[in-house]
C-alpha positions, 0 to 999 in steps of 0.5 A, spaced: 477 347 134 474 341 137 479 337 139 479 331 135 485 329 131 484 328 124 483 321 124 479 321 129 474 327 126 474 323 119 470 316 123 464 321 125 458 322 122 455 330 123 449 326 127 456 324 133 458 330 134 452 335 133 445 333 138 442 338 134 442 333 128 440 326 129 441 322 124 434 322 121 435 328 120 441 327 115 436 325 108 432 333 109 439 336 109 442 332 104 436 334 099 437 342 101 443 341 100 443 339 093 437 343 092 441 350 094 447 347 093 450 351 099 448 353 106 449 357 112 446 355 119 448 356 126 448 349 130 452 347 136 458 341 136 460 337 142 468 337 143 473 332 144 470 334 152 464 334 151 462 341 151 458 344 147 460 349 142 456 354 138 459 353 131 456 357 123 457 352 119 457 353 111 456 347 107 457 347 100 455 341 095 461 339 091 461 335 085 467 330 083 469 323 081 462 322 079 459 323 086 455 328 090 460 330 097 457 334 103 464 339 103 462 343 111 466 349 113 465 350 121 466 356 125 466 357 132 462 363 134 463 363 142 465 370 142 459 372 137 454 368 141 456 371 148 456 378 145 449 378 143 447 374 148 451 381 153 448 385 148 440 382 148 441 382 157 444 390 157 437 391 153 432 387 156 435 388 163 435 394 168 443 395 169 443 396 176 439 390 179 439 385 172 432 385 174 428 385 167 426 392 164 421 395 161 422 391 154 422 384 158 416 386 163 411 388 157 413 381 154 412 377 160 406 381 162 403 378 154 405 371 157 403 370 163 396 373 160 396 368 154 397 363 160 391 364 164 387 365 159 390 358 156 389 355 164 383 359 166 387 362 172 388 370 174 394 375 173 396 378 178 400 386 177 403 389 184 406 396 182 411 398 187 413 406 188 418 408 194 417 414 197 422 419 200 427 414 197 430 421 195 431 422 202 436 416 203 440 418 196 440 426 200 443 423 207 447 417 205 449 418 197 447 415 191 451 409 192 448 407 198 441 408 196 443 404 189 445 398 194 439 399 199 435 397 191 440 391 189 437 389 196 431 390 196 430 387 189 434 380 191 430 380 197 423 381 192 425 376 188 427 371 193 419 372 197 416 370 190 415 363 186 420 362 180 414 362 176 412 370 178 417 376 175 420 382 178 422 388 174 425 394 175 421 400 171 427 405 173 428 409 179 424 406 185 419 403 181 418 395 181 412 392 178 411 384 180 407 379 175 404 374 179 402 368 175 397 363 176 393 366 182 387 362 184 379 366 183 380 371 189 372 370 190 
């Protein structure tokens, strides 16, 4: 639900409520429609506050009274978009630290290489191991050892630029990406 009473719902156009439709856009759609006679797509709708509401959207061609009606069923799906978005973090991030995992490193890795070929620029690749971090684990617990790593990769992060990454491989491996070096000559 978005809010809007019923009367007010029927004085809007898609192009008020949706930012993902402009109203140039309208003519392409009303051709798809026709053309396919239904479709389903996930768009966002601004509510009756203003905020922005994932939505699944099913709009059907519907013939009647010698005209063509656009006849749009929506669905709200912030509980589906937040599972997946939860879902898509637990894969790609280290559960402990939140840092990115092995799967978000590999791709950032591709980016940041694609970007310094693109802007002739260097990639840096820091690969940082711990040693005797078993020895803190043994004589403080696990769950001192665990906060002495969250620490550590806020305080990483917090050294680096916004541009560079830090990612945790597991246990005490860190690898840092440091984009748009400068020629170390």
């Amino acid at each position: 639900n978005l809010g809007y009473t019923h009367d007010e719902l029927i004085k809007l156009a898609i192009y008020d409520i949706d930012p993902h439709f402009p109203r140039d856009r309208w003519p392409l759609h009303w051709k798809e429609l026709q053309e396919k006679k239904s479709l389903t797509f996930e768009t966002e709708q601004r509510n009756k506050n203003g905020r922005l509401v994932p939505v699944e959207v099913n709009a059907n061609l519907v013939q009647g009274y010698e005209q063509e009606f656009n006849c749009a069923f929506m669905h709200d799906i912030t509980e589906r978009k937040a599972k997946q978005d939860e879902l898509f973090h637990l894969a790609n991030h280290d559960a402990l630290t939140s840092l990115p995992n092995r799967n978000l490193l590999k791709e950032k890795i591709d980016q940041s290489i694609a970007l310094a070929k693109h802007n002739q620029t260097n990639v840096g690749v820091m690969v940082i191991d711990l040693d005797n971090f078993k020895v803190i684990n043994d004589t403080f617990g696990h769950d001192a050892g665990d906060s002495l790593l969250v620490t550590m990769s806020t305080r990483m992060q917090d050294m680096l630029r916004s541009c560079d990454t830090v990612s945790r491989l597991g246990g005490v491996e860190f690898v840092i990406v440091l984009d748009d070096m400068d020629d170390p000559k």
